[in-house]
C-alpha positions as MATLAB code, in Angstrom:
seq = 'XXXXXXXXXXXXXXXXXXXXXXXXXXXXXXXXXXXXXXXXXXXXXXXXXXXXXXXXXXXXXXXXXXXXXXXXXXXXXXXXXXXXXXXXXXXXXXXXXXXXXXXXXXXXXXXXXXXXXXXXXXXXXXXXXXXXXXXXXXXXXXXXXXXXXXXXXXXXXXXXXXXXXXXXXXXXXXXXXXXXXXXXXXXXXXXXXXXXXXXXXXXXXX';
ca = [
       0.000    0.000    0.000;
       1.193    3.058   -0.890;
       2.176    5.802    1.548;
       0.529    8.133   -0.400;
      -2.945    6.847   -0.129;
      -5.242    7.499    3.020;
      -7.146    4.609    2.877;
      -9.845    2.700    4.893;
     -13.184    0.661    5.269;
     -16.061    2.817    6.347;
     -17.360    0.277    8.803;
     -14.194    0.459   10.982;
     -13.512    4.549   11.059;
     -12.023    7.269    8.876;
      -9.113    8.273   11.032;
      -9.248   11.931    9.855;
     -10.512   14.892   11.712;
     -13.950   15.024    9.596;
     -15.592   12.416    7.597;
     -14.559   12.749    4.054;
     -17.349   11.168    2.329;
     -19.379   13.993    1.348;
     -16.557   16.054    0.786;
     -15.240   13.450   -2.100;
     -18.878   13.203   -3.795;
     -18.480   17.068   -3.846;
     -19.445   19.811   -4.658;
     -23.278   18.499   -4.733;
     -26.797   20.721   -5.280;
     -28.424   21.653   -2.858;
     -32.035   20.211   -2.033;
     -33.986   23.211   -1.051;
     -37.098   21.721   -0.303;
     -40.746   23.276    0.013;
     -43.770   21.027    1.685;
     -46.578   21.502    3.463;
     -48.390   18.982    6.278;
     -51.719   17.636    6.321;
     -52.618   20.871    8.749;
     -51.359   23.569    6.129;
     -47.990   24.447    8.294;
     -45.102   25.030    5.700;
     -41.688   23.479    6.287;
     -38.277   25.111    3.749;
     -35.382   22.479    4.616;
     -31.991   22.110    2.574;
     -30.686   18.793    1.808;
     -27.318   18.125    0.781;
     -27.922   14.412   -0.719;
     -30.079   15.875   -3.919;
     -29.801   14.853   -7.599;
     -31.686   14.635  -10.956;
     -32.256   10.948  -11.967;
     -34.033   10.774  -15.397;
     -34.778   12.562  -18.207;
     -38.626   10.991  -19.480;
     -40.466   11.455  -16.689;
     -37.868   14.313  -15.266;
     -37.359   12.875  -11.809;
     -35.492   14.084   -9.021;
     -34.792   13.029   -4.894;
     -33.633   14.256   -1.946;
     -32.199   12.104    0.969;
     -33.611   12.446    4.297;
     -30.916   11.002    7.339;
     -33.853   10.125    9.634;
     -37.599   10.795    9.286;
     -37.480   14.680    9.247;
     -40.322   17.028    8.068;
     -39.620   17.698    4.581;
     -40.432   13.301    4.192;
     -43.142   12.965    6.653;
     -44.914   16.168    4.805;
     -44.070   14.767    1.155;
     -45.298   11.104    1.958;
     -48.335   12.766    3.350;
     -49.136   15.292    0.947;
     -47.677   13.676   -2.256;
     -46.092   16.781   -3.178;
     -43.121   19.186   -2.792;
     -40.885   21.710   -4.518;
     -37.285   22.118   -4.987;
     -36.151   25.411   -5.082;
     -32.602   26.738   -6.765;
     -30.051   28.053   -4.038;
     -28.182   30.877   -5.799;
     -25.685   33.098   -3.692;
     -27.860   35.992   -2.358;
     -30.281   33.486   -1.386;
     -27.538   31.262    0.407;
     -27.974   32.903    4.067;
     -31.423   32.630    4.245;
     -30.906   28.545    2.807;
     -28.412   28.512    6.055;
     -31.146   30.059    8.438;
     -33.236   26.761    7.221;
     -30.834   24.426    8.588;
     -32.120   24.986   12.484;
     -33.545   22.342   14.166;
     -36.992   23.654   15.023;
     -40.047   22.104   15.631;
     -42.721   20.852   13.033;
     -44.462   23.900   14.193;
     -42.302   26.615   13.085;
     -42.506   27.751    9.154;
     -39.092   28.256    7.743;
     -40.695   30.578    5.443;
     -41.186   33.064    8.159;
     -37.831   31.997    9.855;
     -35.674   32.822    6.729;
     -37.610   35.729    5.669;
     -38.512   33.912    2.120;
     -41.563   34.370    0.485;
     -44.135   31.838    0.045;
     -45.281   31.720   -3.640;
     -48.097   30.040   -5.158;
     -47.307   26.594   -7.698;
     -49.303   26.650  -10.406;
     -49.789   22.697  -10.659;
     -49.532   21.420   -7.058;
     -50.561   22.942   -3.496;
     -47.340   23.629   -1.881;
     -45.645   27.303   -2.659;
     -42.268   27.839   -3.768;
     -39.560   30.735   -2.990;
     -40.344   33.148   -4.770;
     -36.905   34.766   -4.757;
     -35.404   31.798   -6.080;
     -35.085   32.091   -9.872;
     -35.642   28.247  -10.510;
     -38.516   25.655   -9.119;
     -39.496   22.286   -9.615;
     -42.710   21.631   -8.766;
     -42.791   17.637   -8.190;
     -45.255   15.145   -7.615;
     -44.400   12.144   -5.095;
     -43.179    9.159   -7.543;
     -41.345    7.512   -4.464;
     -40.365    7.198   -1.269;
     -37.718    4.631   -0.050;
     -35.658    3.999    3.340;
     -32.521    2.719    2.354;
     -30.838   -0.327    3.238;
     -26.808   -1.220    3.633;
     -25.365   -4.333    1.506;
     -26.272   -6.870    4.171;
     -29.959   -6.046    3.568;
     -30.621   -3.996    6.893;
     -32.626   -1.468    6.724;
     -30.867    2.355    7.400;
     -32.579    5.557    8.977;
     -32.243    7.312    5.771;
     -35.151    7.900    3.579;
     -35.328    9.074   -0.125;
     -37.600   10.911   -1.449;
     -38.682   10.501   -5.699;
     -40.205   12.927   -7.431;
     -41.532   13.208  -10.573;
     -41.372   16.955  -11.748;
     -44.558   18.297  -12.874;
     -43.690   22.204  -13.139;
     -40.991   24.308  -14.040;
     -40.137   28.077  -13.127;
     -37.012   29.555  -14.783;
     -36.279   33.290  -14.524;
     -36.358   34.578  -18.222;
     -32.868   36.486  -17.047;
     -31.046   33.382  -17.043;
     -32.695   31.513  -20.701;
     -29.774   32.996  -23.537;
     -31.170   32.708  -27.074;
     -33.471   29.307  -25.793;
     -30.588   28.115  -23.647;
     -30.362   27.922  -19.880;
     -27.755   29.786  -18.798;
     -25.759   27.757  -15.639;
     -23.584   30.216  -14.644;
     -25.483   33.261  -14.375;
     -27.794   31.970  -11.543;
     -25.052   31.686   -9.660;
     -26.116   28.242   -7.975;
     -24.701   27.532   -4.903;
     -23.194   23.775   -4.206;
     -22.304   22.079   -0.616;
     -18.858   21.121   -0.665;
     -17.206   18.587    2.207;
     -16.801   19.722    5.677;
     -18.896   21.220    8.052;
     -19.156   24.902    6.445;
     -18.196   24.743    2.788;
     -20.185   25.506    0.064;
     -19.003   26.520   -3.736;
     -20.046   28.775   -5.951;
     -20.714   28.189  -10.075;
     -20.153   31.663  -12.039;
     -18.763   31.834  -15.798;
     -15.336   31.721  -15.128;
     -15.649   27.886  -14.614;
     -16.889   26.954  -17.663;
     -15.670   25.129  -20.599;
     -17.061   23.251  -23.158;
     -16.530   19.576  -24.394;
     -18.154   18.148  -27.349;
     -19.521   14.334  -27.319;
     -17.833   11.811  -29.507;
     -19.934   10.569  -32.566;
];
């Protein structure tokens, strides 16, 4: 083994000051999700496990480590929004993060605005240039190799309604960069930033 390489098995420790893992599968989007309960109270949480997964339907998911709010209110509702976390909306994604009760709307804690979808019930940020409006497809507690089950639970959605700022669509195009979307890194407190100055271009082979 080379004394290069850090290396070791998950199941018996890291050995480092921080867990690495999320800082290798880095930097990732951020999960900014909207949902509402069965009693109307809103809930804004971010979520650093969040991806796109298909094209035809569009799907997306966020993963929940433990049965918090943002799952409980999607499983019961059937519905949720993600909402793009650019940089001048990055504090008020941070003020999310508190642990507060079921109770409290983040909304109001963050100093967003709740706006309405236009295909499902639960409101968006309205200063967020982007939104997904998504319809429950799935929702799944994961499980480790050996078959036993984890307290982690993802959450499928199949996107139903989009909201893009007409700022950031360039001659029909989407325009990355100009959002300025932010991205969790690894360690407890960093997060990147995408701008223009980043970007190159790579065609596909034929």
């Amino acid at each position: 083994m080379s004394e290069d390489i850090h290396f070791y098995q998950p199941a018996d420790g890291h050995g480092l000051a921080h867990d690495p893992f999320n800082a290798l599968v880095a930097p990732r989007p951020i999960g900014w999700i909207s949902s509402r309960d069965c009693n109307g109270v809103l809930n804004l949480a971010p979520y650093s496990f969040f991806n796109a997964f298909n094209y035809h339907p569009p799907i997306v998911a966020f993963s929940s480590i433990g049965f918090k709010d943002s799952v409980r209110n999607a499983e019961q509702t059937g519905e949720f929004c993600w909402n793009l976390v650019t940089r001048p909306l990055s504090e008020a994604m941070n003020e999310t993060c508190a642990a507060v009760g079921p109770e409290v709307d983040e909304f109001a804690l963050s100093g967003v605005t709740p706006a309405p979808a236009r295909v499902i019930s639960v409101p968006h940020v309205a200063e967020s240039p982007v939104t997904l409006e998504c319809r429950v497809a799935q929702v799944l507690q994961l499980a480790g190799a050996n078959g036993e089950k984890v307290d982690t639970w993802m959450v499928f959605g199949e996107v139903v309604g989009v909201h893009i700022a007409r700022r950031l669509l360039r001659n029909g195009i989407y325009d990355t960069a100009a959002a300025e979307p932010v991205l969790r890194g690894g360690g407890p407190e960093d997060y990147f930033k995408v701008d223009a100055s980043q970007k190159f271009q790579m065609h596909r082979p034929k």
